[in-house]
PDB file of N, CA, C and O in Angstrom, chain B, residues numbered from 101:
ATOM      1  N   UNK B 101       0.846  -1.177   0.000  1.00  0.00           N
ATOM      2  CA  UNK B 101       0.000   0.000   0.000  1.00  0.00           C
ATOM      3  C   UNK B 101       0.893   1.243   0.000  1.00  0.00           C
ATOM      4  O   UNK B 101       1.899   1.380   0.697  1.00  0.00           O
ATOM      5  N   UNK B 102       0.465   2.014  -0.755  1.00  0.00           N
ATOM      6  CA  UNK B 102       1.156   3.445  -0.787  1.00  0.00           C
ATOM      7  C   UNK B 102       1.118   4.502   0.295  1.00  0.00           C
ATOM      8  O   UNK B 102       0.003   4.772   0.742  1.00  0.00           O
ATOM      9  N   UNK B 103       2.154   5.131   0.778  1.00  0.00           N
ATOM     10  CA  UNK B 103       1.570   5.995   1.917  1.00  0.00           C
ATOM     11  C   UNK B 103       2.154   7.030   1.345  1.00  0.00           C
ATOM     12  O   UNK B 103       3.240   6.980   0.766  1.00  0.00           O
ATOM     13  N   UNK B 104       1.211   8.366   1.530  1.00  0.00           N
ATOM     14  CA  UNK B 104       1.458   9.702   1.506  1.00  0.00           C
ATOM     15  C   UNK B 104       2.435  10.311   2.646  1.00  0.00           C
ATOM     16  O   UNK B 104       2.524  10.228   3.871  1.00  0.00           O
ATOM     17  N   UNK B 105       3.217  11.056   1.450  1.00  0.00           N
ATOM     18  CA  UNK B 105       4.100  12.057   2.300  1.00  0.00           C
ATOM     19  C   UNK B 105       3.730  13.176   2.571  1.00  0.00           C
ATOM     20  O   UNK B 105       3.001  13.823   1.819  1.00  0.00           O
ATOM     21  N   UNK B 106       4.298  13.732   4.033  1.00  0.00           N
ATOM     22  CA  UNK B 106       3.715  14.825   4.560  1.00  0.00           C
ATOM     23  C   UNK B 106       4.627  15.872   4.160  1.00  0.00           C
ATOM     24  O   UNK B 106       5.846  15.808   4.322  1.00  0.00           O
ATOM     25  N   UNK B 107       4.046  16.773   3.669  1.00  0.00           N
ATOM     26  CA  UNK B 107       5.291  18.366   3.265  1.00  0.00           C
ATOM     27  C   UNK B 107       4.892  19.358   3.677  1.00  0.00           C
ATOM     28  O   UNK B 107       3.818  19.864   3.353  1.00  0.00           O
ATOM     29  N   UNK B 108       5.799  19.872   4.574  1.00  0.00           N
ATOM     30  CA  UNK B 108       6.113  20.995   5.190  1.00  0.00           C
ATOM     31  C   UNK B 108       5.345  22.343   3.932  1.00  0.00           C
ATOM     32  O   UNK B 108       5.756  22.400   2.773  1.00  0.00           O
ATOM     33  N   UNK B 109       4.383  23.165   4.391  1.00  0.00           N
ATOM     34  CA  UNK B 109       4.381  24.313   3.253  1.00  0.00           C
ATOM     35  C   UNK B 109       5.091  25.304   3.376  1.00  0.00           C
ATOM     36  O   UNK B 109       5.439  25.752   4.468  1.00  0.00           O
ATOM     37  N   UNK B 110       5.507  25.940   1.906  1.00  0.00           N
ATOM     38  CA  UNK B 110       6.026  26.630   1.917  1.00  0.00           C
ATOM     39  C   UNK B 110       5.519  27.892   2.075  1.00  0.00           C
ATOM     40  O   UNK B 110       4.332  28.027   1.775  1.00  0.00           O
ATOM     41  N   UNK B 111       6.136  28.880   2.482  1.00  0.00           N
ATOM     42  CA  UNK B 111       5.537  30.189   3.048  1.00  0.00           C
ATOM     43  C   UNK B 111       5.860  31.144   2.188  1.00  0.00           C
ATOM     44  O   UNK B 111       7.030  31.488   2.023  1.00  0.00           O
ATOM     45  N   UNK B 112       4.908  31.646   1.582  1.00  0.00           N
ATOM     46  CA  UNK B 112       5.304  32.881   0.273  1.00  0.00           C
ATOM     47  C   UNK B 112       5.180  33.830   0.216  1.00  0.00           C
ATOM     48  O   UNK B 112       4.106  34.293  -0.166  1.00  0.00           O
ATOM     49  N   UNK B 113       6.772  35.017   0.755  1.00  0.00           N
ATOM     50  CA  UNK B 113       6.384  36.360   0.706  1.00  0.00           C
ATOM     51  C   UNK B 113       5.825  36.806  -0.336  1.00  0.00           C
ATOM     52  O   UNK B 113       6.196  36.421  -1.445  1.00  0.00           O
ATOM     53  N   UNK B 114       4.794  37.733  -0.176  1.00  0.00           N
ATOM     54  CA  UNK B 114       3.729  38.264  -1.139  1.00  0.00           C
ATOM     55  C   UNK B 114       4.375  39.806  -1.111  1.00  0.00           C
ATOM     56  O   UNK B 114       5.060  40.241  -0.185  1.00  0.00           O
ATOM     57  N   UNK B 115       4.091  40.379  -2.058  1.00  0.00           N
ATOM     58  CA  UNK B 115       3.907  41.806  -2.103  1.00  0.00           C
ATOM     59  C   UNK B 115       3.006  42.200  -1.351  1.00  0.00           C
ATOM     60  O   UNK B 115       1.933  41.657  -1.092  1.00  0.00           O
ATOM     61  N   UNK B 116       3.857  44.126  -0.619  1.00  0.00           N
ATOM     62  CA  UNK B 116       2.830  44.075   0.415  1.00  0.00           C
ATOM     63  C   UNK B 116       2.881  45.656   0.267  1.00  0.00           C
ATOM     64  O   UNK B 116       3.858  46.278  -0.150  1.00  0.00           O
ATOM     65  N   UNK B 117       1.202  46.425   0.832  1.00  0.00           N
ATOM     66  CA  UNK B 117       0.987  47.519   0.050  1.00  0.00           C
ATOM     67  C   UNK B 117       2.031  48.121   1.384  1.00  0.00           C
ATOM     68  O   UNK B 117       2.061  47.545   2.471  1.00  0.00           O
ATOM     69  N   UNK B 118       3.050  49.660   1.003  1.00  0.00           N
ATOM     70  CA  UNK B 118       4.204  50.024   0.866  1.00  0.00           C
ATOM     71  C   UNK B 118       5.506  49.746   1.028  1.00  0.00           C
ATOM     72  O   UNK B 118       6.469  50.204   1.645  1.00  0.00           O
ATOM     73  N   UNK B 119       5.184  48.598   0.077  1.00  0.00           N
ATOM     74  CA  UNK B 119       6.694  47.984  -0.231  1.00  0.00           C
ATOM     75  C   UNK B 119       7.290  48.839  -0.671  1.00  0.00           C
ATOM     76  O   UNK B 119       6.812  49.972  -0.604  1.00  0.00           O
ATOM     77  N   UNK B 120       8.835  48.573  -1.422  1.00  0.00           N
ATOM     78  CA  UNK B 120       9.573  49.819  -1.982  1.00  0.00           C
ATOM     79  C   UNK B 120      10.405  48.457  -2.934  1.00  0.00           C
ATOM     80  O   UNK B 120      10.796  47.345  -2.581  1.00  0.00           O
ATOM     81  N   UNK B 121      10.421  48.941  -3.821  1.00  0.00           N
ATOM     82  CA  UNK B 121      11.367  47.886  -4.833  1.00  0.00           C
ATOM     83  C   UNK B 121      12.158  49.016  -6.125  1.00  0.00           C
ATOM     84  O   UNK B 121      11.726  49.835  -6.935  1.00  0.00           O
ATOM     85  N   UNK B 122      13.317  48.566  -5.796  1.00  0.00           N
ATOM     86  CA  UNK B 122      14.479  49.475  -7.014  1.00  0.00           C
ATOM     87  C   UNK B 122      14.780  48.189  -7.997  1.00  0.00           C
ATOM     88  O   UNK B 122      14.939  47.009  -7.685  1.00  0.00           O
ATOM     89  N   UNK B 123      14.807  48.892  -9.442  1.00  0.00           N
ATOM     90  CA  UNK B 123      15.599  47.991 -10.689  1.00  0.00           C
ATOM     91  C   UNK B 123      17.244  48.401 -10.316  1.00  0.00           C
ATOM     92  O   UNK B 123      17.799  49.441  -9.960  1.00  0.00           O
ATOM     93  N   UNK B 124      17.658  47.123 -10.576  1.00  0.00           N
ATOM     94  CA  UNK B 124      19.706  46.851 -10.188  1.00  0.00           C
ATOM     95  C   UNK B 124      19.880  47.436 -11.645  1.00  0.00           C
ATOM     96  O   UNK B 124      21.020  47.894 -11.732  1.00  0.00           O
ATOM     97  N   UNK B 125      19.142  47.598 -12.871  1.00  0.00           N
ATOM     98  CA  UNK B 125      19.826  47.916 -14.382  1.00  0.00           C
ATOM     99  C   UNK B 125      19.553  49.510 -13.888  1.00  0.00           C
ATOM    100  O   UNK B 125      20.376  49.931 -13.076  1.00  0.00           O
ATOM    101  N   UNK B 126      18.641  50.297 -14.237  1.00  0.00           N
ATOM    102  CA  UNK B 126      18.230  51.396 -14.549  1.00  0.00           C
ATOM    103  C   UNK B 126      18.149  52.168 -13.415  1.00  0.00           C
ATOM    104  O   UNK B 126      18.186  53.370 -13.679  1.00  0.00           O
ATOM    105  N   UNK B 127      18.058  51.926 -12.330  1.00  0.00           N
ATOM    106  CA  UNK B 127      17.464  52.170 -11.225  1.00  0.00           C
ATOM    107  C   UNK B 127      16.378  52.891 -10.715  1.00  0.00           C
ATOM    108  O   UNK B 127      16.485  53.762  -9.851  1.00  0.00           O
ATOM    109  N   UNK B 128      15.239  52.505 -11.290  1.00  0.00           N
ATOM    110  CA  UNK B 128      13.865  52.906 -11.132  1.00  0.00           C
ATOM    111  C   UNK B 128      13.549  52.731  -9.631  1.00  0.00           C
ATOM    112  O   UNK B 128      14.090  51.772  -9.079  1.00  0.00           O
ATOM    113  N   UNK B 129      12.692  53.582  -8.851  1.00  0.00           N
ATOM    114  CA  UNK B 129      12.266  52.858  -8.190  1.00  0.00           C
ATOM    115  C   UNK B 129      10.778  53.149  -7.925  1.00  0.00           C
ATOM    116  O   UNK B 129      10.284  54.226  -8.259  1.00  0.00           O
ATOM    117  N   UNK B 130       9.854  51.885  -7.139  1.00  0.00           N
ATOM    118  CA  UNK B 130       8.295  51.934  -7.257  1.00  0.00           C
ATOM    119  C   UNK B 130       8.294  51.600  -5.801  1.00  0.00           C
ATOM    120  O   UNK B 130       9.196  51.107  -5.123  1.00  0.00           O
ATOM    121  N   UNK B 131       7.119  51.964  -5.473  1.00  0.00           N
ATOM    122  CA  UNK B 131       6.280  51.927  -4.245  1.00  0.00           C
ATOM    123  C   UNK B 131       4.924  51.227  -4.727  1.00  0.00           C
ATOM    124  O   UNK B 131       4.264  51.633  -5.683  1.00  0.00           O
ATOM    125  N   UNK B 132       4.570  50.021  -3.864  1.00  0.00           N
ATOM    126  CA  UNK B 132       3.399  49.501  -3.886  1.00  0.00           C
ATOM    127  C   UNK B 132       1.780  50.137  -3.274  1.00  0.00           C
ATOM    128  O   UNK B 132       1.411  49.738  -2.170  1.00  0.00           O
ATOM    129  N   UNK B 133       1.234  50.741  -3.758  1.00  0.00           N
ATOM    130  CA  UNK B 133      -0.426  51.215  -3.332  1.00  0.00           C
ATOM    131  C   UNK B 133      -1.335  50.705  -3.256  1.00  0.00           C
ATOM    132  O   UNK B 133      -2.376  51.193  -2.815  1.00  0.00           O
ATOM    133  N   UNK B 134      -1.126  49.136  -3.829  1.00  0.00           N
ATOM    134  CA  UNK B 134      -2.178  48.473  -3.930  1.00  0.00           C
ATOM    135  C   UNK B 134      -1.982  47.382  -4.315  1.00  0.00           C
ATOM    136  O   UNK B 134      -1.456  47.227  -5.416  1.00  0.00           O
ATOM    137  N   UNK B 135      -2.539  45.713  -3.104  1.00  0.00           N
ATOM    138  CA  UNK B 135      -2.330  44.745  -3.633  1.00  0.00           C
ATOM    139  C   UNK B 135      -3.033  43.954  -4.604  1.00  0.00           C
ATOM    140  O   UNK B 135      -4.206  44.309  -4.719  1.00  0.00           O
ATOM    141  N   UNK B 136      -2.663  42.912  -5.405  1.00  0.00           N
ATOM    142  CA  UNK B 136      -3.549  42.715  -6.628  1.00  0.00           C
ATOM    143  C   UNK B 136      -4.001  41.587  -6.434  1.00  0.00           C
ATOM    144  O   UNK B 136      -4.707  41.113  -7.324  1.00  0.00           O
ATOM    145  N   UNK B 137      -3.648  40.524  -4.791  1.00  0.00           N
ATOM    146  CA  UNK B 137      -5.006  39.549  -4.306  1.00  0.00           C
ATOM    147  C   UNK B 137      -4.598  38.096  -5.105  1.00  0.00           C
ATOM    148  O   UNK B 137      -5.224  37.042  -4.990  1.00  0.00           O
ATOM    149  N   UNK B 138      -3.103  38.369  -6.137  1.00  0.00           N
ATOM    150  CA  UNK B 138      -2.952  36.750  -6.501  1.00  0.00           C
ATOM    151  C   UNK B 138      -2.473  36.206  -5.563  1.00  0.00           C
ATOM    152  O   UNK B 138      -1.936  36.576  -4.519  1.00  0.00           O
ATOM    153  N   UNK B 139      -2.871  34.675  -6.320  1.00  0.00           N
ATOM    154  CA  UNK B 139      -2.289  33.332  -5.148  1.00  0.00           C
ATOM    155  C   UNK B 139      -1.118  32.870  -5.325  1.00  0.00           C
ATOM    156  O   UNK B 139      -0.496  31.994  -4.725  1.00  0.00           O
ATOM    157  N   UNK B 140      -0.818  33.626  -6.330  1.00  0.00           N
ATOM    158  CA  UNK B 140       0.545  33.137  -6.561  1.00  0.00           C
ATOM    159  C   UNK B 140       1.532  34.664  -6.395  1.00  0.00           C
ATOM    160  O   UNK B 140       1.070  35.770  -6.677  1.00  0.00           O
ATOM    161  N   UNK B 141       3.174  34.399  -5.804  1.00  0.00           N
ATOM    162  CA  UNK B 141       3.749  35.512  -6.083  1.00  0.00           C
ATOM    163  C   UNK B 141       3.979  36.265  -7.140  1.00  0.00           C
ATOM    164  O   UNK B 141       4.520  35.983  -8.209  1.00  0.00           O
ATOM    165  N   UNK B 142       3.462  37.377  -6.697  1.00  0.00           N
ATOM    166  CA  UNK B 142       4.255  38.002  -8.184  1.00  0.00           C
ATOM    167  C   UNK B 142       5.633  38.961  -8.349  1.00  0.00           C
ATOM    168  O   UNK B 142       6.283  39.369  -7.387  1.00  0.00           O
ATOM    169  N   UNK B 143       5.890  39.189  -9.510  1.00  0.00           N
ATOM    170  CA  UNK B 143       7.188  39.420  -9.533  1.00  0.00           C
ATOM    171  C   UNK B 143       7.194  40.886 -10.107  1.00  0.00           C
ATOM    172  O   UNK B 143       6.296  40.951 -10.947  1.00  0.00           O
ATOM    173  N   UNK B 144       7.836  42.059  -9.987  1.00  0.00           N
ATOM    174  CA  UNK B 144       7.438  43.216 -10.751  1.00  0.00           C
ATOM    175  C   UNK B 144       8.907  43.599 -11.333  1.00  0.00           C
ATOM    176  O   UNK B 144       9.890  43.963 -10.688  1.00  0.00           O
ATOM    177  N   UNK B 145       8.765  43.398 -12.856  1.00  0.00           N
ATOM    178  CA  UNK B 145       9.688  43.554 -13.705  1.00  0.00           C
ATOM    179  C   UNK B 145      10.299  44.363 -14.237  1.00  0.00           C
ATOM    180  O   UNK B 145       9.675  44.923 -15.138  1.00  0.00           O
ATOM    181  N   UNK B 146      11.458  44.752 -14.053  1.00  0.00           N
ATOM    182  CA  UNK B 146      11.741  46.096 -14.998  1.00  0.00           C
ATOM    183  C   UNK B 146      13.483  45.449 -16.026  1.00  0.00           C
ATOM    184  O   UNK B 146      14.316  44.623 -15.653  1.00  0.00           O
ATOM    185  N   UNK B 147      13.436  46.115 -17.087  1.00  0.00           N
ATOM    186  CA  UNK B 147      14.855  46.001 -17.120  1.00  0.00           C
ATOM    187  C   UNK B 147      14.699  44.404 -18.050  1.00  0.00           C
ATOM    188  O   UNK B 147      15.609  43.979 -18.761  1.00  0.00           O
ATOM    189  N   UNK B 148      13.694  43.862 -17.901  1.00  0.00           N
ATOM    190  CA  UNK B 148      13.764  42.027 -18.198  1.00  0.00           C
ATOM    191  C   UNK B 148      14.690  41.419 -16.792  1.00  0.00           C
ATOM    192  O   UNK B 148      15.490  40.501 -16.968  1.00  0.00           O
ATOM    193  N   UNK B 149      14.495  42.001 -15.475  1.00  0.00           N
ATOM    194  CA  UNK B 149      14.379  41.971 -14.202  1.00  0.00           C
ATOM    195  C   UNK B 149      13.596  41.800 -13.052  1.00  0.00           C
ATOM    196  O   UNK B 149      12.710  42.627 -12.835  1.00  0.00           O
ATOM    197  N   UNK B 150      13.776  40.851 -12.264  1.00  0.00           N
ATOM    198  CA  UNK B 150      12.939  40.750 -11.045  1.00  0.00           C
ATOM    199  C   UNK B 150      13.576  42.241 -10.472  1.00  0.00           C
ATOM    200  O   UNK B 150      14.712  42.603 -10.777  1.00  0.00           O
ATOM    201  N   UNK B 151      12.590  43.106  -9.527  1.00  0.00           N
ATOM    202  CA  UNK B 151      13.133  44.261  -8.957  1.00  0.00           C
ATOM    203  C   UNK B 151      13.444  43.760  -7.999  1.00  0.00           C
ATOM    204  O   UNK B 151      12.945  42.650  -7.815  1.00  0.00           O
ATOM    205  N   UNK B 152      14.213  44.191  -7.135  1.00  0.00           N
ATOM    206  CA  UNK B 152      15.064  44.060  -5.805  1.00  0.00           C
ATOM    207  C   UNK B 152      13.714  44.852  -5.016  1.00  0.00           C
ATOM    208  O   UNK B 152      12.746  45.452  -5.484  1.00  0.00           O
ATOM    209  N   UNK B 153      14.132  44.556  -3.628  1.00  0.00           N
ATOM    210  CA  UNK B 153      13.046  44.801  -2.388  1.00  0.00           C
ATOM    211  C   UNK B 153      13.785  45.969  -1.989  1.00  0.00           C
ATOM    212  O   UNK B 153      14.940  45.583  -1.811  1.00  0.00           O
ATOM    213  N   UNK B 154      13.694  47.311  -1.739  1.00  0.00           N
ATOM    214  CA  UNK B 154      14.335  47.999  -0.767  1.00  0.00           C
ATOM    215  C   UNK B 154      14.612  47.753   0.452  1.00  0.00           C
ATOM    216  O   UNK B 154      13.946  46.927   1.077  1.00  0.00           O
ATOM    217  N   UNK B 155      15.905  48.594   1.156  1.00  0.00           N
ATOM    218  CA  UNK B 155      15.458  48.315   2.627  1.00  0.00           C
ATOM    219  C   UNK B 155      16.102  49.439   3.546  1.00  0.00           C
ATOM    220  O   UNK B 155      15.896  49.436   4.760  1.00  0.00           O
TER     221      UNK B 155
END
């Protein structure tokens, strides 16, 4: 008989409204105003870049 494995979940920082994220190419940077409620992370692109998180 087959038994199921138990897995730990993983925990997924989300974007969060006033985040701060800079592009490493150009160096743009954005402030979050508003979250957009996916279930999945999202990624905000600049450059053909994931943006970096400020801090």
């Amino acid at each position: 008989m087959a038994t199921k494995k138990v897995v730990k979940k993983v925990s997924k920082k989300g974007v969060k409204k006033g985040d701060a994220y800079k592009c490493t190419v150009c160096g743009l940077a954005v402030s979050v105003d508003e979250v957009c409620g996916c279930m999945d992370v999202c990624d905000i692109i600049c450059c053909e870049k994931p943006m970096k998180a400020k801090k």
